[in-house]
N, C-alpha and C positions, 0 to 999 in steps of 0.2 A: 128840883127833882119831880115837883107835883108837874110843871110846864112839860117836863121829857117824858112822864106815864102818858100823861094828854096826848102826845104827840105822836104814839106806839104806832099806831096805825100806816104810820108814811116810813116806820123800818122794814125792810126787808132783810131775810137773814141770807146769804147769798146762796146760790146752787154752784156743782161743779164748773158748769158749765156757761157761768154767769163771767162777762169781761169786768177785771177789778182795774181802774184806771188810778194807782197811788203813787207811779213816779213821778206824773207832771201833769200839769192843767191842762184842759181838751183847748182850751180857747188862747193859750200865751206857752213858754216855754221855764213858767215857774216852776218849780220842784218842791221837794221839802228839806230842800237846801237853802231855798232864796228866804228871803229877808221872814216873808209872812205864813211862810210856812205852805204846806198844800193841806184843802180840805174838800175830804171826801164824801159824798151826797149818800148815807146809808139805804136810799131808796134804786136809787140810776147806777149808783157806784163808779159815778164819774166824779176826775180829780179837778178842783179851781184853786186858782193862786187866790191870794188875799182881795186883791183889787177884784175880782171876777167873780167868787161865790157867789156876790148879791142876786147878780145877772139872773142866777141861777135861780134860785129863792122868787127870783120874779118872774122868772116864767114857770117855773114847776109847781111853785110855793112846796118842794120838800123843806121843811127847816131843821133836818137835821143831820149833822156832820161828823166826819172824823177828823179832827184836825193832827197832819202829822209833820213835826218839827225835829230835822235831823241837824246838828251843831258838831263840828268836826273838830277832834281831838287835838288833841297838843302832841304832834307830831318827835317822837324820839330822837337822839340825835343819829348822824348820819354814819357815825362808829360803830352806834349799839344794833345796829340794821342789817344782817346778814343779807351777802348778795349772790343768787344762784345764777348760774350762765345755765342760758336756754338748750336743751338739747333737743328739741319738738320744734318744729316750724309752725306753732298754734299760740292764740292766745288764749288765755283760762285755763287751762289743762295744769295736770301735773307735767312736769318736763318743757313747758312751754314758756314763751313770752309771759309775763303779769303785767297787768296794765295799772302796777302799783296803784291802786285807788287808797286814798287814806281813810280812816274808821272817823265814824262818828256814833256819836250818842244821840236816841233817839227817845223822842217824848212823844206822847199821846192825851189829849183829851176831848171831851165831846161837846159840841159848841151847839145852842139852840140859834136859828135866827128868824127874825130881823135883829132880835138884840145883841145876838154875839154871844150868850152867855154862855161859859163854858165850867165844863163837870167833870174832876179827874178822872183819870182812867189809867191804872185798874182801879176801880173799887166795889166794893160786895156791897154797897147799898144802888149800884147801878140796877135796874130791871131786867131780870134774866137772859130776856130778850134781846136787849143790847149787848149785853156782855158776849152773848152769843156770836151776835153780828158783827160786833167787832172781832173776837177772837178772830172768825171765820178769815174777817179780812186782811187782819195783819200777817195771818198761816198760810191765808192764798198766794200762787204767784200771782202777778202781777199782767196786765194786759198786754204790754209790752213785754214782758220776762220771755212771754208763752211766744208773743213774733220773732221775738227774737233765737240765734242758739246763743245758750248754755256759755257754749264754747264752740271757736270752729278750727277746723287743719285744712290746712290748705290742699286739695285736690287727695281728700281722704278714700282711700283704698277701699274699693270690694276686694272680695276672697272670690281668684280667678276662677271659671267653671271649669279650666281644665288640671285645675292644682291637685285635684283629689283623683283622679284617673288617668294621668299624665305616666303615659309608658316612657320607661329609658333602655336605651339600647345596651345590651352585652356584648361592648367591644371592647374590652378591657380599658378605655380610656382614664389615667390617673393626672388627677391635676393639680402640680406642684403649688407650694404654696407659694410662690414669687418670680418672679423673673414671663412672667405673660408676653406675649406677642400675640397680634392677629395671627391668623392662619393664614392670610391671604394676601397683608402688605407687612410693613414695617411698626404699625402702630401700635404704641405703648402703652395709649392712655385711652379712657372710652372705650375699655374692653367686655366682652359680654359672653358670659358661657353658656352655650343652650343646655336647657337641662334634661331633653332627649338625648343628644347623641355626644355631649361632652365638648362640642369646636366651641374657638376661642376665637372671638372676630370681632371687628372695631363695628363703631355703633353710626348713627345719622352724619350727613353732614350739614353743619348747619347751614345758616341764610349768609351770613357773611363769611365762609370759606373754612370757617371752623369746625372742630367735632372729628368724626371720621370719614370713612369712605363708604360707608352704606353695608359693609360686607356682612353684617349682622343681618340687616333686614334681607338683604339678595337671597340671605340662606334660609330663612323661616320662608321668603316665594319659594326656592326650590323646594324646599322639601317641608313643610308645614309645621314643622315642629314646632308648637306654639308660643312656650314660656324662654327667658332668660333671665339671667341675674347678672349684675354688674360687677365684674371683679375691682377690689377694692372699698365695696360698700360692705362687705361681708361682715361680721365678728359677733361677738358673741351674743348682742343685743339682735336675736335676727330679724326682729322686726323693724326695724332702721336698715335690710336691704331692702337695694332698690331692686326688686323682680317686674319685669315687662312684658306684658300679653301682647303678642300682635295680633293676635285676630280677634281682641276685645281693645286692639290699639290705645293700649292705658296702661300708668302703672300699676300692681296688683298685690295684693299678700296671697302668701306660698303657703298653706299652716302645714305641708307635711318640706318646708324647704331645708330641714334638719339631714331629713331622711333622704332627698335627693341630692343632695350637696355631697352624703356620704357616699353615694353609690359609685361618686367619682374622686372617691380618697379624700375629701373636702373636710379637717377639722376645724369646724369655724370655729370653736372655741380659743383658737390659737391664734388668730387672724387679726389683724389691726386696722382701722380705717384710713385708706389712702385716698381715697376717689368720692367725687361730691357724688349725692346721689341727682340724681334727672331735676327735682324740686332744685335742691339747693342749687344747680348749675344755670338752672335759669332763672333766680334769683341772682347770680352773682355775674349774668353774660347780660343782663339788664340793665346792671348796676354803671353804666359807662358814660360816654360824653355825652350825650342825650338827655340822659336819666339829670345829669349833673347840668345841662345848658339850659332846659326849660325849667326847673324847679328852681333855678339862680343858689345852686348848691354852693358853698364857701363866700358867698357875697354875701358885705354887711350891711345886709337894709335894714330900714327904718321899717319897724313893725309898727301894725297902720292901727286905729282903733275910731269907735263911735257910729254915727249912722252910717248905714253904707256899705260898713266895714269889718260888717260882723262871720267870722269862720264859718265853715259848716264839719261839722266834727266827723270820723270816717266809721260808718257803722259796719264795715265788713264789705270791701270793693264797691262801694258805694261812690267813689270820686267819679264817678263819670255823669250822676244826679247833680252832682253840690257843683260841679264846673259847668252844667247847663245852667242851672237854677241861679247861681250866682250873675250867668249872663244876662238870664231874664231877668232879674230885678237889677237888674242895672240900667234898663230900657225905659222910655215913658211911657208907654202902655202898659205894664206891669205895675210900675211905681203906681200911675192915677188909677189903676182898674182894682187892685188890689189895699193900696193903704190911702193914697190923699182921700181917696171918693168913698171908702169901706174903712169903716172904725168895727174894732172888736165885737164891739159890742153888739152894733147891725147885723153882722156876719155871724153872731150866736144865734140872734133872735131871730134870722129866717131858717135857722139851720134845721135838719132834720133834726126826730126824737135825741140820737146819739153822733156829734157833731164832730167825736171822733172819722165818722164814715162819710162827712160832710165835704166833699173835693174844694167848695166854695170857701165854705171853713179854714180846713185848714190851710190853703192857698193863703189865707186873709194872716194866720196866724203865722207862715212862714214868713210872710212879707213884714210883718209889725216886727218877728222876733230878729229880720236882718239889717229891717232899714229904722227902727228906731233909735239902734244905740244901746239900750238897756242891757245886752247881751253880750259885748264887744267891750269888754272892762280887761285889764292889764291885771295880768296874774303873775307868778315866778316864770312862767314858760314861755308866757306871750301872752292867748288868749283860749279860751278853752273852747269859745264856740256854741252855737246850739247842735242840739240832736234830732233832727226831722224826722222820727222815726215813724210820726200819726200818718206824716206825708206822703210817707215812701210807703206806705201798708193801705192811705188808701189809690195814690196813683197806680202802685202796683198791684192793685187786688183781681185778682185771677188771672193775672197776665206771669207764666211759665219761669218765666226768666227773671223779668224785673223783680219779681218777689223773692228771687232766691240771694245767696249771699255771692252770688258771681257776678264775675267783673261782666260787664254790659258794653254796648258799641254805642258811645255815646249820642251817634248820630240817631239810632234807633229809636231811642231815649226821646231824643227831643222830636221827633215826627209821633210817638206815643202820646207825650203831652201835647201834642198839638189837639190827635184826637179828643183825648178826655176834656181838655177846654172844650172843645168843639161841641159835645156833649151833653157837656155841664151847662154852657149858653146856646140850646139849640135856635137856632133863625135868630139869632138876638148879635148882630155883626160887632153893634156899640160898644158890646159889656166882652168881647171875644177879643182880648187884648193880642191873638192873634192874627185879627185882620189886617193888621200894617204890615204883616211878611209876608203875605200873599200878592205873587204876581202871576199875570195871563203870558203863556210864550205860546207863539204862533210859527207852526211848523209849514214849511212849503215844500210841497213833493213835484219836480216835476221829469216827466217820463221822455223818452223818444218823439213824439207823438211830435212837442212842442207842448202839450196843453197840461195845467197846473191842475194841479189840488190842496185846498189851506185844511189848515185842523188848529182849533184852540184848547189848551187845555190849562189849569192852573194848579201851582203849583208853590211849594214854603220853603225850597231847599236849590241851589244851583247847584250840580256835582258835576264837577270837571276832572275833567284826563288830564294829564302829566304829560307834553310830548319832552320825553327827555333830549329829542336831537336837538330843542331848539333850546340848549343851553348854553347862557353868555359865558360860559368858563372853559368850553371846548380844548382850549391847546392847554389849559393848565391840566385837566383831566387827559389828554396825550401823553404828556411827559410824567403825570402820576403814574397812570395806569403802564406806563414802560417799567418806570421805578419798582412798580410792585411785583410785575410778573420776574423782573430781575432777582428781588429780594424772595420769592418766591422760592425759584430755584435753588438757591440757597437755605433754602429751610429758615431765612425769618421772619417774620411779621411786620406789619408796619402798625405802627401806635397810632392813638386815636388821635392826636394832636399834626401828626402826617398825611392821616387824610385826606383827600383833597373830593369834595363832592356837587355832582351839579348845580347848578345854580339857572333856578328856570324862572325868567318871568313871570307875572302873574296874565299879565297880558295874552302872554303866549296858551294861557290853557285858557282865558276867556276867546280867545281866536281860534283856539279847537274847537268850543262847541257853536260858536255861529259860521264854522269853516260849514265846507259842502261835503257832504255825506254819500257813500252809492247806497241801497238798497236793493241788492238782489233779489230774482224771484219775485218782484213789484209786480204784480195781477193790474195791468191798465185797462181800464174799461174803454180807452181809445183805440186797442191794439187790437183786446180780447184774445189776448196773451199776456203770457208773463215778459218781465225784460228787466230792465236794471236803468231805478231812477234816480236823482239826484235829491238829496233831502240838502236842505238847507234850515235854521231857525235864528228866532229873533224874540224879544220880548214884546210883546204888545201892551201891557203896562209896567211901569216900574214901582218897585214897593217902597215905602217908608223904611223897611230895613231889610237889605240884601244880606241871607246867608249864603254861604259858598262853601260847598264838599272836596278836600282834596282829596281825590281817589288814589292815595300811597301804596294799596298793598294788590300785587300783582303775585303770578303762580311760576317759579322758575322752573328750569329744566329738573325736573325729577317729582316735577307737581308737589313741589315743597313751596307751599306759602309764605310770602316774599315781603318784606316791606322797605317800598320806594326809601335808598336813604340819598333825599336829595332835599335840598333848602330850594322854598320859592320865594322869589323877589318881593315882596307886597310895598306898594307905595303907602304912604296913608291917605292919598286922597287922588282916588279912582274916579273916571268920567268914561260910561258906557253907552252913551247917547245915542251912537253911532251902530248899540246894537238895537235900536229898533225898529219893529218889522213896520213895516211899510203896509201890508195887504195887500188884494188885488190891486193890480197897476193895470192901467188904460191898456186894450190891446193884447191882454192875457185873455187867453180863453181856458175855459173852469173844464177838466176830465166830466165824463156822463157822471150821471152817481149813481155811488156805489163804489169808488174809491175814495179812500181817505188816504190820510199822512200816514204815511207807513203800513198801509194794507197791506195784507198777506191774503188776502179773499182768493181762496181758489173756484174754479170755476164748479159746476153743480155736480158734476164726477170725477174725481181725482185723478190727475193725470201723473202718470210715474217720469219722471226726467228721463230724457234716452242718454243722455251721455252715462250716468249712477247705472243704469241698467244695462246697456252693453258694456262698461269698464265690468259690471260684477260678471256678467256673461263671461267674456275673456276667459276670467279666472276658473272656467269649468261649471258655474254655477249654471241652476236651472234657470232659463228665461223667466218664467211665467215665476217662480221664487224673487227670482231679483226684482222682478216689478211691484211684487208684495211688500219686500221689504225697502223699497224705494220711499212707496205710499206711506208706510207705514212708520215711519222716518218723517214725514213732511218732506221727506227730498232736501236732506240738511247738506247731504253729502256722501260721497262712496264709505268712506274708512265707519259712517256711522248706518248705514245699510248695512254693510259688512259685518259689521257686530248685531245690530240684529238678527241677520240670517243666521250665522253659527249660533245664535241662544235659543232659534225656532224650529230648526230642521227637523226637528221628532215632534215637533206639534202634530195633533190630529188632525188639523183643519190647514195645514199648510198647505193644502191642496184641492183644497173650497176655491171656485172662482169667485174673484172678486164680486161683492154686490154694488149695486148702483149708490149705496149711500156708504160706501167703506170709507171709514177716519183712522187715523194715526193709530194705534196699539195704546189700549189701556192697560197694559197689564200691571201687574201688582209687584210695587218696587219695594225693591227692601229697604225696610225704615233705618235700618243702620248703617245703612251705605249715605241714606240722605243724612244721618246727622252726624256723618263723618266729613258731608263736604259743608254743613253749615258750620261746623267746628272749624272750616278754612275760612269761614268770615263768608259764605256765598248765603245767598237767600235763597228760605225752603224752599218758594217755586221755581227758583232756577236750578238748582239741585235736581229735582225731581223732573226737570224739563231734560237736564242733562243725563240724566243716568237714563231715561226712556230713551234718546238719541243715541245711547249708547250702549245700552243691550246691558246695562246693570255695574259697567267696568269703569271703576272708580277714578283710575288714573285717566281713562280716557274723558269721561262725562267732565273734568277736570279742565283736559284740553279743549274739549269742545265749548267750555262756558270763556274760556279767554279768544276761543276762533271765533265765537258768535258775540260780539260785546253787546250786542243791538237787544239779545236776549235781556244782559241783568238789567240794561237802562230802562228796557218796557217792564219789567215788575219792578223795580224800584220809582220807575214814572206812577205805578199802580196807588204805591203804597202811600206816597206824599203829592198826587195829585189828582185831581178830578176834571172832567170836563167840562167846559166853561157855559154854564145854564145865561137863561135869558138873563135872571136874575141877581145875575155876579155885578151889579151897578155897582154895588160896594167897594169892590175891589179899588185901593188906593192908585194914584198917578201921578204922575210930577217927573222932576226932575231925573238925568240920569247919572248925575255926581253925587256921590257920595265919600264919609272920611270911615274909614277902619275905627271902630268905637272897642270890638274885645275878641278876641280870637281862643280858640279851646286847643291846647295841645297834648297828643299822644305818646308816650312812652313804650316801649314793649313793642315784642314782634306780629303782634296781633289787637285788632281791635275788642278781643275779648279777654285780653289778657293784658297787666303792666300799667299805668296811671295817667290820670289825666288833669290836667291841671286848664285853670283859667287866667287868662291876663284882660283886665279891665280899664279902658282910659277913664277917669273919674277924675271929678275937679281939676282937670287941665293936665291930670300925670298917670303913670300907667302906674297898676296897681296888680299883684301876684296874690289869687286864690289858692291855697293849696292847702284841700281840707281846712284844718282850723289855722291855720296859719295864714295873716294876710297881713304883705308888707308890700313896701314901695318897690316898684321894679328898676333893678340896680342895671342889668344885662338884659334889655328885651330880647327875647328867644323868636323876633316878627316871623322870622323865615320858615317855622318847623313846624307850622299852626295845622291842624285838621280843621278845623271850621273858623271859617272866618267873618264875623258880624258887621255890617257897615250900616251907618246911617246917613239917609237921604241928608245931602246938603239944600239949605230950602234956598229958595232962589230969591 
């Protein structure tokens, strides 16, 4: 006791606003579960496993601790265990999921070090002071408690802005309580009552030909009426309906939905539930041969365990982190950058003051807690996995998205970590375990003229087009697609097991992107006009590990976001040698400069297209207008002049002559139109490129971004590449063979929604990541992959 008064000085009693780190050690993935308990630095109020405190003691010299040791009960039997069915689509919550955690009992005492010696707690001959500071901390939540939610519900409802002023009409309209129909077809199911004007209309149709006929939304365009409820979801519990905002395009709560339900005879008290609500239906139209084909659902593998092999546990739509991460440490750059060459304890001792916010760190710790084994021990369920949560709070720290509890676009994901490595090793290529995925492709432009222009630029990601004609299963999809339109007209369905879907080489979408390209509106500085060149590209080096984007999800007819359901052929062992760029060749002659690959360089004054501007002419429009909005357009095209001009007509200045330096229209776009089309999987600057081409009209900026593809490829070229400095010596070379090492697959109709899973070859066999569960792959799922990982085969 006399050693702990001595030592007063290195306690601190905590503030509110002080991080208490008592779930697990900043440096390992120990808890106060594991063997040695965790203890906590009453000075830093960071958590160490047994093996790590000292670390700690030796760089801070605090010697004093909380040591807290939690021992897990003797579990009831499985009779005396009352079991509640979830009526919430949440976990934590009352009415929701429980993620059963079993109880433990939990001890505390105070440990001096270097010796260890430890001091019960509670006791009254403690030093007020401590007793304080400890109170404090065992009261506090926790550092993670506070990153974390509580609890979460999946796509938890605002209270609509137009629930509380929402006029209904006095047409006497009453709405029995059963026997529904559209208004407009035959449909039964997927029904929606506006709660203006009382019609009864079927709701979306979905991506695969499911749902309704749209007559729900046709009628909120006609006539605005903003709210709907879904017949079926109704009853007494009114908050479990599904009410739908269209012009907050989301689902919403009603709080006067009592009172509007009655105004059209509606006793919901009497009402029963027929009908899944929105949530639970895309929950259950998920749930299918997909869901079931890449997660190897009903097969009995062999669950995997030790180095290598250790789960990543699912903190709340986080599976699209743990299915990259699991890739990258499966790689040698990852493994030697992070664990053979960085031991813990190196990785503490350079760490910043709090090594929680240490990128380096805890990279070092992710890597120890997957590939040493320690973690990956066999329990009653399988394996429980570790909880990356230091990881994910500091990868994700200030970045919008990644920090919240929504599902993420895996690919995004991984050009994010690319930067923060990037970052974290600035100028240091060695220690940038991303350098070996970096390769130079070299674009060649060449115009009418005859004469060329090269551009290099480099880049961590290949994303390839899908051409679905050049699928080997053609005549099976003939006689499918007969069979279905037959079974169609008939009213039935064909089952998942019937099927039949393309089947595209992988070959064929690496030959789209080294095919040749037009580029319209190409500005030649040979011509000193515009004209239409031919792009071609090639790699000009090839990397140590080639990723590849398969670009699945396209916009169908009704600018309903779409995803490609077609299987690509993957060999495992690819040789693309033949796509490399050659360079200038003897007898090429290089454009003036001033153009580059892909230039859009307009000349010093803006020239408006005459064809955009007599087609608008035609239509009655003012000349000297159509030329405004040609310019003002970049000259994308009539149908996106055209919408300019109707949203400019009453401008004051529409009738300012052009000045000598006039650019495109900056006007000010509505933010919720752009993150209605980034909710379709599109990226902001293309969003925002399309809705300015498009005078602000959603459906159109939509079309416009699948009629301009050249658009998303130049900001997504932005995001994952740079242009090739003198100094890019670095960049890897070699061979152009490579084998398929681990591919990432997507679930769900959207990249930001539905699960992701990873398949890894390791020790000679493929190996299924999914969250915490990692066994041996019984069905490889090769064909369904969104990102595909290869490693250079060395010569």
């Amino acid at each position: 006791m006399d050693l702990l008064r001595s030592r007063l000085h290195k306690v601190r009693i905590p503030e509110p606003t002080n991080r208490i780190h008592k779930d697990e050690c900043c440096v390992s993935f120990d808890t106060p579960r594991s063997e040695g308990g965790l203890y906590v630095d009453m000075n830093s109020f960071l958590g160490f496993g047994k093996e790590h405190v000292a670390w700690n003691f030796e760089k801070t010299e605090n010697p004093v601790y909380l040591h807290i040791v939690q021992r897990r009960k003797p579990e009831p039997d499985e009779a005396d265990r009352p079991l509640k069915k979830p009526t919430l689509l949440a976990i934590g919550v009352e009415g929701g999921f429980t993620d059963q955690e079993p109880e433990y009992d939990v001890t505390y005492e105070i440990v001096i070090l270097p010796e260890f010696i430890s001091l019960p707690f509670p006791s009254v001959d403690l030093p007020e002071k401590v007793r304080l500071a400890v109170d404090k901390v065992i009261l506090a939540e926790s550092a993670d408690r506070k990153q974390q939610l509580a609890s979460w519900v999946a796509d938890k409802k605002n209270v609509s802005a137009f629930a509380m002023d929402l006029q209904q009409l006095g047409n006497g309209v009453i709405v029995p309580p059963t026997g529904w129909k559209c208004s407009k077809c035959d449909k039964t199911e997927n029904l929606w009552l506006n709660l203006t004007d009382g019609m009864i209309l079927c709701g979306r149709r979905l991506w695969d030909g499911s749902g309704g006929n749209n007559h729900a939304v046709e009628h909120y365009q006609q006539t605005k009426y903003p709210l709907a409820v879904k017949l079926g979801t109704i009853t007494a519990d009114l908050e479990a309906a599904d009410v739908y905002s269209y012009p907050e395009d989301d689902s919403v709560e009603d709080p006067l939905l009592a009172q509007h339900l009655s105004h059209f005879g509606i006793d919901f008290s009497s009402l029963q539930k027929t009908e899944m609500t929105t949530a639970e239906r895309e929950l259950d139209h998920n749930t299918n041969f997909d869901w079931n084909r890449i997660q190897e659902s009903g097969k009995d593998a062999e669950l995997l365990f030790g180095p290598g092999y250790t789960g990543l546990a699912n903190l709340g739509n986080s599976c699209y982190m743990a299915s990259i991460m699991q890739v990258m440490f499966s790689t040698h750059p990852f493994i030697s950058r992070y664990f053979e060459k960085q031991s813990l304890k190196a990785a503490f001792a350079i760490s910043q003051a709090d090594p929680t916010l240490d990128l380096n760190m805890q990279m070092t710790k992710l890597a120890h807690g997957m590939l040493s084994g320690k973690y990956s021990v066999r329990n009653q369920e399988g394996q429980e996995g570790i909880r990356p949560r230091m990881f994910k709070s500091v990868i994700a720290a200030n970045h919008p998205e990644f920090s919240s509890m929504r599902q993420q676009d895996a690919l995004d994901f991984f050009l994010h970590l690319i930067d923060k490595v990037d970052q974290a090793n600035p100028g240091n290529h060695e220690l940038n375990p991303f350098t070996g995925f970096k390769f130079v492709i070299e674009e060649r432009v060449q115009c009418p003229s005859g004469k060329v222009s090269y551009n290099k630029r480099s880049d961590y990601i290949l994303s390839l087009s899908i051409p679905l004609h050049e699928a080997s299963n053609k005549e099976q999809l003939e006689v499918f697609n007969e069979k279905k339109a037959a079974m169609d007209l008939d009213g039935k369905e064909v089952s998942n097991e019937e099927v039949v879907r393309p089947r595209v080489p992988l070959e064929a979408c690496l030959a789209s992107f080294s095919g040749e390209d037009e580029i319209p509106d190409f500005y030649s500085t040979a011509l000193n006009s515009k004209t239409t060149a031919i792009k071609t590209a090639g790699f000009k080096t090839f990397p140590d590990y080639l990723v590849l984007q398969m670009r699945k999800f396209v916009m169908e007819a009704g600018w309903v976001p779409k995803k490609l359901d077609v299987y690509i052929d993957v060999p495992d062992i690819i040789d693309i040698s033949h796509m490399r760029s050659k360079g200038v060749q003897p007898g090429e002659e290089l454009l003036p400069e001033g153009a580059s690959c892909g230039s859009k360089a307009e000349p010093a004054q803006p020239v408006a297209n005459e064809d955009i501007v007599s087609q608008l002419a035609s239509m009655g429009f003012n000349y000297f207008h159509c030329q405004k909005a040609a310019i003002n357009t970049s000259n994308t095209g009539v149908e996106e002049a055209m919408n300019w001009l109707l949203s400019h007509m009453d401008d004051p200045d529409i009738d300012d002559p052009l000045s000598q330096d006039q650019k495109p229209s900056e006007d000010a776009i509505d933010e919720s139109s752009v993150q209605t089309l980034v909710s379709f999987g599109f990226q902001e600057d293309v969003a925002r490129m399309a809705l300015k081409a498009s005078g602000g009209n959603i459906e159109r900026a939509t079309d416009w971004v699948f009629s301009h593809p050249e658009a998303s490829s130049s900001v997504s070229a932005e995001s994952s590449t740079s242009n090739v400095k003198d100094d890019d010596s670095h960049i890897p070379d070699g061979s152009g063979r490579y084998k398929l090492v681990a591919f990432v697959s997507h679930m769900g109709t959207s990249t930001h929604c539905g699960h992701y899973v990873a398949h890894v070859l390791k020790d000679g066999r493929w190996a299924i990541f999914n969250d915490s569960k990692v066994a041996a792959s019984v069905d490889l799922p090769k064909d369904m992959g969104y990102l595909y990982f290869f490693q250079r085969i060395s010569s």
